[in-house]
N, C-alpha and C positions, 0 to 999 in steps of 0.2 A: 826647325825652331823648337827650342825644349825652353818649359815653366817649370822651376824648378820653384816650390815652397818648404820654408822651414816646419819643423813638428812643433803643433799649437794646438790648447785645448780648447774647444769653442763649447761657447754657452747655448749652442741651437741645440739642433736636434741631431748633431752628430757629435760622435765619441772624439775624433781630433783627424788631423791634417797629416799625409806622411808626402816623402819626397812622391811626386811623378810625374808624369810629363804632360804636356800638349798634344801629341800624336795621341799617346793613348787614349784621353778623353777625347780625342777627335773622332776615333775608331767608333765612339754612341755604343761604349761597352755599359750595359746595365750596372755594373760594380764601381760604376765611377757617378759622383754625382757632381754638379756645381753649384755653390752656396755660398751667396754673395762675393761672388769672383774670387773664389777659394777653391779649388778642387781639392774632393774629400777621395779616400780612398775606403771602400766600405771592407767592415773587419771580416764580411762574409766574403772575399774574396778568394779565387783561384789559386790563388798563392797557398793562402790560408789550409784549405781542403786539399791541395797538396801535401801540405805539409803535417796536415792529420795524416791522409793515408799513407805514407811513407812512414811514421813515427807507429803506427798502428801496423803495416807489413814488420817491423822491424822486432816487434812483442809476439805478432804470431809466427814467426820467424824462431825466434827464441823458445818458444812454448812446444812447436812441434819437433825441436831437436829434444829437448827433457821429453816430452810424452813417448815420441821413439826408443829413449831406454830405457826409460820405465818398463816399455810394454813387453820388454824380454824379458824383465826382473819378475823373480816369481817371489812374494810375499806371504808371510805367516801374522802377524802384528795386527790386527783389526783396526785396534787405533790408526798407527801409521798410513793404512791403506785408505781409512775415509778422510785423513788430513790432506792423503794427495790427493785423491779426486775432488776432494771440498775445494782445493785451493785450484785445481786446474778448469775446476766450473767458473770461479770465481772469476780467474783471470780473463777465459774464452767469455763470459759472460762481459767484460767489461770492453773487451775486442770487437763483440758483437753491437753495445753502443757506439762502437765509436766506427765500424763499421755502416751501420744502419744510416748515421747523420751524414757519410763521406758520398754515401750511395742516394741519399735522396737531394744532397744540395751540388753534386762536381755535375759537370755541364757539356764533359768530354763523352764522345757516345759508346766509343771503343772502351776506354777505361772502367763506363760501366757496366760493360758488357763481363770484363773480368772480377770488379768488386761482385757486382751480382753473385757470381760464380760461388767467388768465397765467400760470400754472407750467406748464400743457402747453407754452406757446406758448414760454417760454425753452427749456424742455426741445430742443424743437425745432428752435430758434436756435442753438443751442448743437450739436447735431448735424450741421447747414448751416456753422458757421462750422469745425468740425473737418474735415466733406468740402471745404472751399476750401482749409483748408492741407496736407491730402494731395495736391490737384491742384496746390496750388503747388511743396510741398518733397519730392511726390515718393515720399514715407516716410510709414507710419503712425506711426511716431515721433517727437515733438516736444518741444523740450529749452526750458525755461521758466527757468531757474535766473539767468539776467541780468535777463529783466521783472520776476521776482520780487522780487528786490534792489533794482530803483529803485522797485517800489512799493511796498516796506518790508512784503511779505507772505512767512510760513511756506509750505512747502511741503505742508502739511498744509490749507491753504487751499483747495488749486487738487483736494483729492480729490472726486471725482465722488460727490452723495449719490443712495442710493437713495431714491424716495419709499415712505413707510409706507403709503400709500393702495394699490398695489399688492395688499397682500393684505388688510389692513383691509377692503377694501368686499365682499373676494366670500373672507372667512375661511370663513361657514357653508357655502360650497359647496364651497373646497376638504377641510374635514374630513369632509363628507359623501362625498367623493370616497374621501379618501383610508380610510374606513370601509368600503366597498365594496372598493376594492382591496384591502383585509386582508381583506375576510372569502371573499372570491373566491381567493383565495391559500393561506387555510386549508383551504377545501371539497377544492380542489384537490393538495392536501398541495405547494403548490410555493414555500410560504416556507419561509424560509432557517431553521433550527434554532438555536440561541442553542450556542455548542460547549461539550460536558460531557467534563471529562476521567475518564475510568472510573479505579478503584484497584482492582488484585488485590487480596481475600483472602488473607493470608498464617495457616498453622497456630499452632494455640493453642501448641507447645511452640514453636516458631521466637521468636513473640512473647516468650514467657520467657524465653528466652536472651538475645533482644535487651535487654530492660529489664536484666536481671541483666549484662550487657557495660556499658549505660550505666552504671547505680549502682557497678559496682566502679571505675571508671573515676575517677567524682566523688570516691569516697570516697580511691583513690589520691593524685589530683590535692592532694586537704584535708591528708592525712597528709605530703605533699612539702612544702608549703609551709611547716606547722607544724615542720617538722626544718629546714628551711631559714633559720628564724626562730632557734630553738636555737643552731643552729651561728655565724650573725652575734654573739648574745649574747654567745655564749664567747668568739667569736675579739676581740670590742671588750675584753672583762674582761683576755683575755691580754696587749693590746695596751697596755693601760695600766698594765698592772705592767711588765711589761718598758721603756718609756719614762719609767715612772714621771710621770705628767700627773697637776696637781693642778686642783683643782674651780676653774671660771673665775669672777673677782670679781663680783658683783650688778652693778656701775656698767657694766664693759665689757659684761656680757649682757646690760643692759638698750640700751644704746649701737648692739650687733648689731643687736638686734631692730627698735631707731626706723631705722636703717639699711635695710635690709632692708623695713620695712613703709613708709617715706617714698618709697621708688625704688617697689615695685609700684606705690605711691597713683599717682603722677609718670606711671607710664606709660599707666596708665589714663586718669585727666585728659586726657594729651596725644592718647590715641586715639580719645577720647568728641572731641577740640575738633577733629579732622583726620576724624572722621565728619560731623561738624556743617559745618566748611567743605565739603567733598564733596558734600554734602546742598543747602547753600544754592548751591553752583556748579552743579548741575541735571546733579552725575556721580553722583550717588545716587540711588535714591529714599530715600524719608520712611520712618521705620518707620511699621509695619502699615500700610505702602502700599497691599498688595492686598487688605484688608480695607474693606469695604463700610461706607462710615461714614455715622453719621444722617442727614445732611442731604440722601443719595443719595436714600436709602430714604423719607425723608418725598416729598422730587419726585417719588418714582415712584408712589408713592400718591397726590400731587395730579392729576400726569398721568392716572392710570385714572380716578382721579373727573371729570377734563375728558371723557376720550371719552366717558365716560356722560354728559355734561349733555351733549353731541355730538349720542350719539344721538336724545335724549328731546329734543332743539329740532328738529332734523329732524322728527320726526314730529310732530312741534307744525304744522312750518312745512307738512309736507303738506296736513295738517287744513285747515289756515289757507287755503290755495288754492283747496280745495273751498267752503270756508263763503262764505269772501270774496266769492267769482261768485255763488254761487247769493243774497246777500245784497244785491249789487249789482245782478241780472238781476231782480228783485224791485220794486227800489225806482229805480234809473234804467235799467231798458231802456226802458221804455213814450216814456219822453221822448228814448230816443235814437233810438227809429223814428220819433216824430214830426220831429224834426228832418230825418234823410235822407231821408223822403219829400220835406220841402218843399223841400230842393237840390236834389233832383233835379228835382223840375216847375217851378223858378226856370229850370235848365240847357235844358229844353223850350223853356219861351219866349224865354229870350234867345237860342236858337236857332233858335226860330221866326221871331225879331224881325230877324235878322241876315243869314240865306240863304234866308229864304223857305220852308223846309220843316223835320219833325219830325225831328232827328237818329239814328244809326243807334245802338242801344244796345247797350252790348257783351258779347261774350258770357260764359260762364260761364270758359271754359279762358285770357282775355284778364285774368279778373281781375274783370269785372263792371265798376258805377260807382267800385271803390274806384281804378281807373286813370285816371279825372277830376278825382276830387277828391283828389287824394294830396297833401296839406298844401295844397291850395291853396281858395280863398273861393269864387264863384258870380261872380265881376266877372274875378278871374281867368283862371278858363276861358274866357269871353267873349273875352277879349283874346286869349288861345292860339288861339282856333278862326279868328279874322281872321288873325292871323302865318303860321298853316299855310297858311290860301289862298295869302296871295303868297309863299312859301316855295315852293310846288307849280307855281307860274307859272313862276317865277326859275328854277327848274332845270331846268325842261324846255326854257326857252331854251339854258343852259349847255350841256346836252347836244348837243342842236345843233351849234352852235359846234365843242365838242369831237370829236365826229365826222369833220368837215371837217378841223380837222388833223392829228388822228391820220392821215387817207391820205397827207397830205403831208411825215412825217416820213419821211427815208429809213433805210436799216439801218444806214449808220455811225456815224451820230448816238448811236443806243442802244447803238452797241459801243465804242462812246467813256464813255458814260454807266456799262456796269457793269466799266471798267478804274479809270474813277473812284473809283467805292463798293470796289472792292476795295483803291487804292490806299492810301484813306479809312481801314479797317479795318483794312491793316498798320501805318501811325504808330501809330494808337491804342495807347496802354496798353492794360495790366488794367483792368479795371474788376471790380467786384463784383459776383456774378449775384444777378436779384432773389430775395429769399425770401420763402418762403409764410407765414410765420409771424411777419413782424414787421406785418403788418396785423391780426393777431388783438390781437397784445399793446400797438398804437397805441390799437384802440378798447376794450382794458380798460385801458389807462393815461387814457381819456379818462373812459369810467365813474366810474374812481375819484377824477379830477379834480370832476367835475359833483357826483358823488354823497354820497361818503364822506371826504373831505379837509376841507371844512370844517364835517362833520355833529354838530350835539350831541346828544350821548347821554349825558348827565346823568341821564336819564328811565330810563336802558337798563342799568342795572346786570348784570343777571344774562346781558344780553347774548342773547337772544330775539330771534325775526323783527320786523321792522319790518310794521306793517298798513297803513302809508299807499304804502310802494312795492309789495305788492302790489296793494294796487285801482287802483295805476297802473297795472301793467303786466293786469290784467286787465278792464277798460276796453276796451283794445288787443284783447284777445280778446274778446271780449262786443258789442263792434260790430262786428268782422270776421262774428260769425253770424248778427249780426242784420240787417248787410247781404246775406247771402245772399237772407233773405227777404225782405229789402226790392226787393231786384234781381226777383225772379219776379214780385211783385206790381204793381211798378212797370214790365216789358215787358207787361205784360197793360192796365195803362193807356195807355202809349205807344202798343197797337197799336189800343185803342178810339180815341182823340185821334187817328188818321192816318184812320183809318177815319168816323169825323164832320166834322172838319175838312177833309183831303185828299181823301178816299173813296179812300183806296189799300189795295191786300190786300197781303200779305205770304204770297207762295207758298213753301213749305218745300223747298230745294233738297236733295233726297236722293242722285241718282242721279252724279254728279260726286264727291261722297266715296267710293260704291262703287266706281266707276272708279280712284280714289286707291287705295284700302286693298286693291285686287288687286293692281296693280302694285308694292306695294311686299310683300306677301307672296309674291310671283315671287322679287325681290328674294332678299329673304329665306334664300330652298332653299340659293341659290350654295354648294356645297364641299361637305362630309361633314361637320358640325358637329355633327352628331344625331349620330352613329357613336360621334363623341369625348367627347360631352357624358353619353353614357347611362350611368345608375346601372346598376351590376350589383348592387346592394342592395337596390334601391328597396323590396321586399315584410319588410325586413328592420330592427327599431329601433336605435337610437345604442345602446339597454343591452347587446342581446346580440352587438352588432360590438365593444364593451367587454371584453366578458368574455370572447370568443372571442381577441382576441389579448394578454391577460395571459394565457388557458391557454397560448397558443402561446409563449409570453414573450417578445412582442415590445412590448409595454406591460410596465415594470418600474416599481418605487417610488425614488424619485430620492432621497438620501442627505442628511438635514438638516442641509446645509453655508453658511451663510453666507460672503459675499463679501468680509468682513472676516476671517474665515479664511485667505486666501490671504495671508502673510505677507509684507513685501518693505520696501526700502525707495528712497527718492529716488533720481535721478540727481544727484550736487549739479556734474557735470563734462562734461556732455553737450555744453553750447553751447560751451566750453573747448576741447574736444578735437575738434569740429568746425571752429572756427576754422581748426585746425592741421594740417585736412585731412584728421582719422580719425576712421570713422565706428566712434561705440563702440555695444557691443551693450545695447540697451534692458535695463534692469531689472525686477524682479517690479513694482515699483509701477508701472510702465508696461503692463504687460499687464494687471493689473486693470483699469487706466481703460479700456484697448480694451476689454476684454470688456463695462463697465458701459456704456460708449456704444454700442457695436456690439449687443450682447445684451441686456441686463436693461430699459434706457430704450424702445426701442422696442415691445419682446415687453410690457413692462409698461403702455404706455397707449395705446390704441385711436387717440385723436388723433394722437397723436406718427406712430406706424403708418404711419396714409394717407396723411401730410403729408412725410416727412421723406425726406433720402436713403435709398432703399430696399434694403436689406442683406439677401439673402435665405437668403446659405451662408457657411459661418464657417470654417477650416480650422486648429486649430492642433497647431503640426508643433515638436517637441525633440524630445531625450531622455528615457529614461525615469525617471520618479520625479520631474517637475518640477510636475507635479498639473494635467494636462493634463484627466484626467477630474472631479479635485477642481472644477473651472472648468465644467464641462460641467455635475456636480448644482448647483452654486452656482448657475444660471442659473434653473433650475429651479426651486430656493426661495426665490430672490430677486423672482418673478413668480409663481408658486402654475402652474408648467406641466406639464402628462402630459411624459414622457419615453418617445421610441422608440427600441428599440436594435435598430439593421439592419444592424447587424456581421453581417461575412463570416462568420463561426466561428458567429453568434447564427441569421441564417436558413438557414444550410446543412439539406437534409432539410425544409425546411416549405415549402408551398404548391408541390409543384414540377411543374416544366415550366412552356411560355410561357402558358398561360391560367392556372395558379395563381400564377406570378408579378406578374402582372396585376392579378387580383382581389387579393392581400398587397396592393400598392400602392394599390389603390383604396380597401379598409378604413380603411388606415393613414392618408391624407390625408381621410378623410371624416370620418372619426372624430377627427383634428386639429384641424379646421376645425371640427366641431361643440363641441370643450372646447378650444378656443384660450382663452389662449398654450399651444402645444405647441412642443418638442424634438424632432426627430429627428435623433438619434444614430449616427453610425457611427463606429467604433472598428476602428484598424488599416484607416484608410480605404485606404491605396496598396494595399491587397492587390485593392482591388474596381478597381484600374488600373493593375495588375502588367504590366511590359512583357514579361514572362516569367512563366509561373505555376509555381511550382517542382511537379515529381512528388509530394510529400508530399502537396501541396494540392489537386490535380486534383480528388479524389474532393470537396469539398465547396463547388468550382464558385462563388471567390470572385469571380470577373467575372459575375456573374450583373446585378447593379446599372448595371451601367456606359453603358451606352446609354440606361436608365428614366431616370436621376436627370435627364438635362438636361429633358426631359419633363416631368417633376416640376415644376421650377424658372419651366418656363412658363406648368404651370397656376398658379404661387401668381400671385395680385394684393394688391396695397395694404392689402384687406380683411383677407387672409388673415396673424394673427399666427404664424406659421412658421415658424421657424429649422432650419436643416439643420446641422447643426455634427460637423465632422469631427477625430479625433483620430489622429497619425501619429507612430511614432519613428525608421520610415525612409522618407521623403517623395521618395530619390532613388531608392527599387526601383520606383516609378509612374511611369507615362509621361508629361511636364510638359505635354503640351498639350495633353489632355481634362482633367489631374488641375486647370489654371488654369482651364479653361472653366464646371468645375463648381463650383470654390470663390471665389465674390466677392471677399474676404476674406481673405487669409494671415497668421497670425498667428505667430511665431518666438519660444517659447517656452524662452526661455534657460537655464543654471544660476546659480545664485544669487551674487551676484558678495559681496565682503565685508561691504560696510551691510548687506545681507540677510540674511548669513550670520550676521551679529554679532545681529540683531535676533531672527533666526528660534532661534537656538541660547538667547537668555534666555528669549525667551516661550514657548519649549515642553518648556524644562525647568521653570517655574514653573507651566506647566497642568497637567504630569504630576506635581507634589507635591513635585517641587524647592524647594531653598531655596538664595538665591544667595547668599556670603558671600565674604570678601577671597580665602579659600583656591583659587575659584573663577576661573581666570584666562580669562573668557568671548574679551578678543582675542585670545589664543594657541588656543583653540579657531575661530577665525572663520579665521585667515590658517591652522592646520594642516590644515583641511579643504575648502582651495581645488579646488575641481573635483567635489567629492561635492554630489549634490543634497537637495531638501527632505524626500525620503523614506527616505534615506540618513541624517539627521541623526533623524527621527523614529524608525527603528528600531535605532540607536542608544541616544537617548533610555529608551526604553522598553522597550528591555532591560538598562540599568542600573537606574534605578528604578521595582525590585521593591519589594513592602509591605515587607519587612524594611530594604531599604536607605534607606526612608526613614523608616521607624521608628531610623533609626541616627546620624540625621543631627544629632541636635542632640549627640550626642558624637564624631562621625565627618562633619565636612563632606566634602561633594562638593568631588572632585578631576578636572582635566582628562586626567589620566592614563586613568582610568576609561573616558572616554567615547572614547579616542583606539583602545583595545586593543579595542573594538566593532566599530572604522570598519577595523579593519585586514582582513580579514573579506570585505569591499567592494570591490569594484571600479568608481574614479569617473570621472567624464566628461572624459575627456583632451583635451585640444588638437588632435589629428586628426581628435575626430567633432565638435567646434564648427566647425570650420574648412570640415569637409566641407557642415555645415547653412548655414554664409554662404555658401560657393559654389555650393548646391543655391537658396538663395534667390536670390541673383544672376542667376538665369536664369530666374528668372518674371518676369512680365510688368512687374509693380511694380519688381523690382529689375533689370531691363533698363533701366527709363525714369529710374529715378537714377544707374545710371551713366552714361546718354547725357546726362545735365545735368551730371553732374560735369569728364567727360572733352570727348565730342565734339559733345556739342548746340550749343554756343557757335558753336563753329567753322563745322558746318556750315552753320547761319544765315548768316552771315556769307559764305560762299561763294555761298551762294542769292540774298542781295544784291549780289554782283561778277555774278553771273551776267546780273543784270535790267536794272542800270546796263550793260553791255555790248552787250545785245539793243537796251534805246534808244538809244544812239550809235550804230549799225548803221542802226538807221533811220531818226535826224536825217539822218545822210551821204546815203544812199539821197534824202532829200528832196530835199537839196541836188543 
């Protein structure tokens, strides 16, 4: 029985009605709902998220055939070369949104098993193609705003997404965590108190006085007003005897009135139809914009009901793995040990037949027989075992050969030879260095071609594991065991057949691996590694090195701040003003994206980690109140990471002297690496690299860190998700050339230039209970508060609107005056301490190397080439 309804747009809280049936809603698929005897088909549908990933394979599809012959082409054009990788981030960057959303809302477990695959793997891509236009341009900053334009994309396109999967998969662990750390902090009395403000008691007769002050007060107030009424009375009665004014005609009064009430209508009209065009020119919003409307609120209830069919397929799909083998090892193992036995004693005789004796079988660590027959027949091998003979003839003549000329080459020959290859190497362009990661996303873009591109799943509605790809791929396992035991059983015949036929013994060579496995245990001793390697915990568990340094507070609770939090907006004038030879200062929307590439993408997925340019310290250095530390929790709950603060002011007094400094460190990184992704945090880093330590300070021994950390930095590897990240608002009182050695990564943490300003000043008077109306003039507040920062603008904010002032607000709009007489108060970031942070960055290592590209790199190249050209005329002449 099929319901078939027509497409209708309904006024509820769904978007409209498309054809489907009764079965399916029968099926109590989550994506289907019923609505007043309508079935609705929701637009977050299977269908749907199919038909992203497919549309999205078929982009990165296209992307890695261009990137492949690119990476042959070798380049000279600098321009050219940062247009392609601008535009090939761009594209992967926009793959990887649409990636990210396919992977956290499809519902099929196998499918995500492969998106997974390739989302790390752009992920990855995508971090590789950003480290090649650093080494190209020099700058962590890259201005997009011209690619953008000719491929008719928003700037809002190119924002770095987080994946949900990040905390989604290990949610029950970080709340289990973060339950321990409260209640460890309770035990402790060392959480933070919620602030209560206390009220004196004032005396019973004080209080009577006060009430009896108010009410005489009101009742004066009533009595004024009422005599005040009186005396207009009179004075109108006086006024019209004396002018003598006679009562005005019905006709002209009623004439006033349509007057009078046609002009109000007119201007209302006219300011209702100049809100409407404002609204439809995209300078408004919509009324009750910031109101949460049905159709949100229904997707986000299909969404929860997806993760749930999520989970409950997954664990469908584990079951399934288990049954499948053991249902398969049941019913075709028997037939698959018969088969490998009989290849193999086929592989006997045709090797019997061939060289005259039993061949040598291999052994367990070589792989066994599955190194013989590796896709290949029993006629096959035969043919390989003959190739290899004359294969083994041929080259031991070559060798030969080779020998005898190698003595007869003289040395100038080779010193000719490597003037050559370097000669070779300076034409050369750019070229593109290989990446590790576009092999991974080759063979899941081939998966999905083979597999999933032209699969019907008509059958597959509710979108469930497929049972024919796993007894495929468990097959593949189920012969792999059963050749082990095939292999033991089959050298045990092999060695009867040598021993009947040949009468040969097979004597056990022992005493030659013993000789081996001394020598390389010798090996081994060379250096102090043991010394360096040794646990000073070892008798000690992960839980109580936990709670020993939240007691010490060096383990803190990192502040639930999202990365979308940090407010900012585009550069729209970057590439513009580079043109013209001036380098403008990066925007907040630009340091987010560093922070999400550099921080959140790598700390958040284990693949990304070991594969990708490897970032290990982070450093970012402005002014204060630019939410240097706001960036620092955000990292944290953007990855579900422990947070360490190793602030100078935070360890001063704990663990001290050199072996407690020691053991702090070793804690600190054992206990990282055990709850990776971890943070560690220092704050007011230049103090731990003061080139002066001022006398205030002495007593709390902020250089205590300084020599440890590079230390630190060697032991992390690849495995280790660890971020060091440093926070500074005077990065010129440190001394620049340990303070670069230790931070990978400089990050220059600006003030908020106008777009940001104009952005940041609406959206944070709207979260704190603002209402923004004409009265409201938001661009005289953006251009009045040029040089005040984001925190500057928040405490502002919020200390205007108090509950009363916004309880006032629908008789009393907000005015920009209000929030100016806050800021006055303030003292904000002047032109002499931004100027000071560009010239403090100018002398790091980074900003040494762009201005030798801007300035004198050209040049001196060019001298290096007079130089070479002049040494070889010197020695043609000499020839001559």
């Amino acid at each position: 029985m099929h319901l078939n309804t027509r497409h209708k747009w309904s006024e509820g809280s769904y978007t409209r009605c498309s054809w489907f049936t009764f079965d399916a809603c029968y099926s109590r698929s989550p994506f289907c709902v019923a609505h007043k005897g309508i079935f609705t088909y929701s637009l977050s549908s299977p269908r749907m998220y199919n038909k992203m990933w497919h549309q999205t394979q078929e982009a990165l599809n296209s992307l890695l055939d261009k990137e492949s012959r690119n990476m042959m082409e070798s380049q000279s054009n600098q321009v050219f070369i940062f247009q392609m990788l601008a535009t090939f981030y761009i594209k992967y960057v926009q793959i990887f949104r649409n990636l990210e959303d396919v992977y956290d809302q499809i519902v099929h477990p196998q499918k995500r098993i492969l998106i997974r695959k390739i989302l790390d793997g752009v992920m990855g891509r995508v971090l590789e193609l950003k480290n090649e236009m650093v080494e190209l341009e020099l700058t962590e900053f890259h201005y997009f705003d011209d690619i953008l334009q000719d491929l008719k994309l928003a700037p809002q396109q190119l924002d770095i997404p987080i994946p949900k999967y990040f905390l989604k998969e290990k949610l029950e662990v970080i709340k289990g965590r973060e339950k321990i750390l409260a209640q460890i902090l309770a035990d402790t009395g060392l959480k933070i108190p919620d602030k209560k403000y206390t009220v004196k008691g004032i005396p019973l007769e004080e209080a009577v006085k006060l009430i009896q002050i108010a009410e005489r007060a009101r009742q004066g107030r009533l009595r004024a007003m009422f005599m005040k009424q009186i005396f207009l009375q009179e004075h109108r009665a006086k006024q019209a005897k004396i002018l003598g004014e006679k009562v005005a005609d019905v006709g002209v009064a009623a004439l006033r009135i349509q007057k009078v009430w046609r002009g109000f209508h007119q201007c209302k009209k006219t300011e209702k139809q100049r809100e409407e065009e404002m609204i439809f020119l995209g300078m408004k919003p919509p009324p009750l914009f910031n109101e949460v409307s049905a159709t949100v609120i229904q997707a986000e209830k299909v969404s929860s009901l997806r993760n749930e069919v999520q989970i409950k397929h997954e664990e469908n799909y584990k079951e399934a793995l288990v049954t499948i083998k053991e249902d398969l090892k049941l019913i075709e193992g028997p037939d698959v040990k018969e088969n490998l036995q009989d290849q193999i004693r086929h592989w006997f005789i045709e090797c019997r037949n061939l060289t005259g004796t039993f061949p040598e079988y291999p052994n367990v660590e070589e792989g066994g027989s599955a190194i013989i027959f590796s896709n290949k027949t029993p006629q096959q091998v035969t043919e390989d075992i003959i190739a290899n003979q004359e294969e083994e003839e041929k080259n031991k003549k070559k060798k030969k050969k080779k020998k005898a000329k190698k003595t007869k080459k003289p040395k100038k020959e080779k010193e000719k030879k490597g003037t050559k290859e370097k000669t070779k190497e300076e034409d050369e362009g750019w070229k593109m260095s290989p990446s590790v990661f576009l092999p991974t996303m080759e063979e899941g873009n081939n998966v999905y071609k083979d597999l999933w591109k032209n699969k019907d799943e008509s059958w597959n509605f509710p979108q469930d594991y497929d049972p024919e790809l796993i007894k495929q791929e468990k097959r593949k396992e189920l012969e792999s065991e059963i050749r082990v035991q095939v292999d033991e059983l089959m050298r045990q015949e092999l060695k009867n057949l040598k021993l009947a036929v040949d009468r040969e013994k097979e004597y056990p060579v022992k005493e030659a691996k013993k000789k081996g496995g001394k020598k390389k245990g010798k090996k081994g001793r060379k250096g102090k590694r043991g010394k360096k390697d040794k646990d000073l915990t070892a008798d000690r568990t992960i839980e109580s090195l936990y709670k020993e340094l939240v007691e010490e507070g060096l383990l803190i609770q990192a502040l639930k701040v999202n990365l979308s939090d940090y407010i900012g907006e585009y550069s729209y004038l970057g590439t513009t003003l580079r043109q013209v030879s001036i380098e403008p200062m990066p925007s907040l929307l630009d340091v987010r994206q560093l922070i999400a590439l550099y921080g959140i993408l790598p700390l958040g997925s284990a693949a990304v980690h070991e594969k990708a340019p490897l970032v290990k310290s982070l450093l970012l250095a402005g002014p204060s109140g630019v939410g240097k530390k706001m960036l620092v929790h955000a990292i944290c709950t953007e990855t579900g990471a422990n947070l360490f603060n190793l602030s100078a002011a935070n360890i001063a007094g704990k663990y001290p002297g050199k072996n407690g400094l020691q053991m702090m460190l070793h804690v600190v990184v054992k206990v990282a690496r055990e709850l990776q992704p971890s943070v560690v945090w220092i704050g007011d880093t230049e103090k731990t690299f003061y080139k002066k330590v001022p006398s205030t300070e002495r007593m709390i021994e902020p250089k205590r860190l300084k020599k440890q950390l590079p230390k630190i930095l060697r032991l992390l590897k690849p495995d280790d998700r660890i971020l060091i990240v440093g926070t500074t608002q005077r990065p010129f009182d440190a001394e620049l050339r340990s303070f670069c050695k230790v931070y990978q990564k400089i990050i220059l943490v600006p003030r908020p230039d106008y777009a940001s300003r104009f952005v940041l000043w609406k959206q944070i008077i709207q979260r704190n209970g603002g209402v923004i109306t004409n009265a409201l003039n938001i661009s005289c507040l953006a251009k009045v508060t040029d040089g005040f920062t984001q925190g500057h603008i928040v405490e502002a904010v919020t200390g205007v609107l108090t509950d009363r002032r916004i309880r006032q607000q629908t008789y009393k709009p907000l005015m920009a005056v209000e929030f100016i007489a806050k800021l006055t108060s303030m003292s904000p970031v002047y032109q002499e301490e931004e100027e000071s942070f560009k010239d403090w960055y100018a002398k790091t290592p980074m900003g040494k190397k762009r201005a030798l590209a801007l300035t004198g790199g050209n040049t001196e190249k060019e001298k290096e080439k007079g130089k070479k050209k002049e040494k070889k005329g010197k020695k043609e002449k000499k020839k001559k």
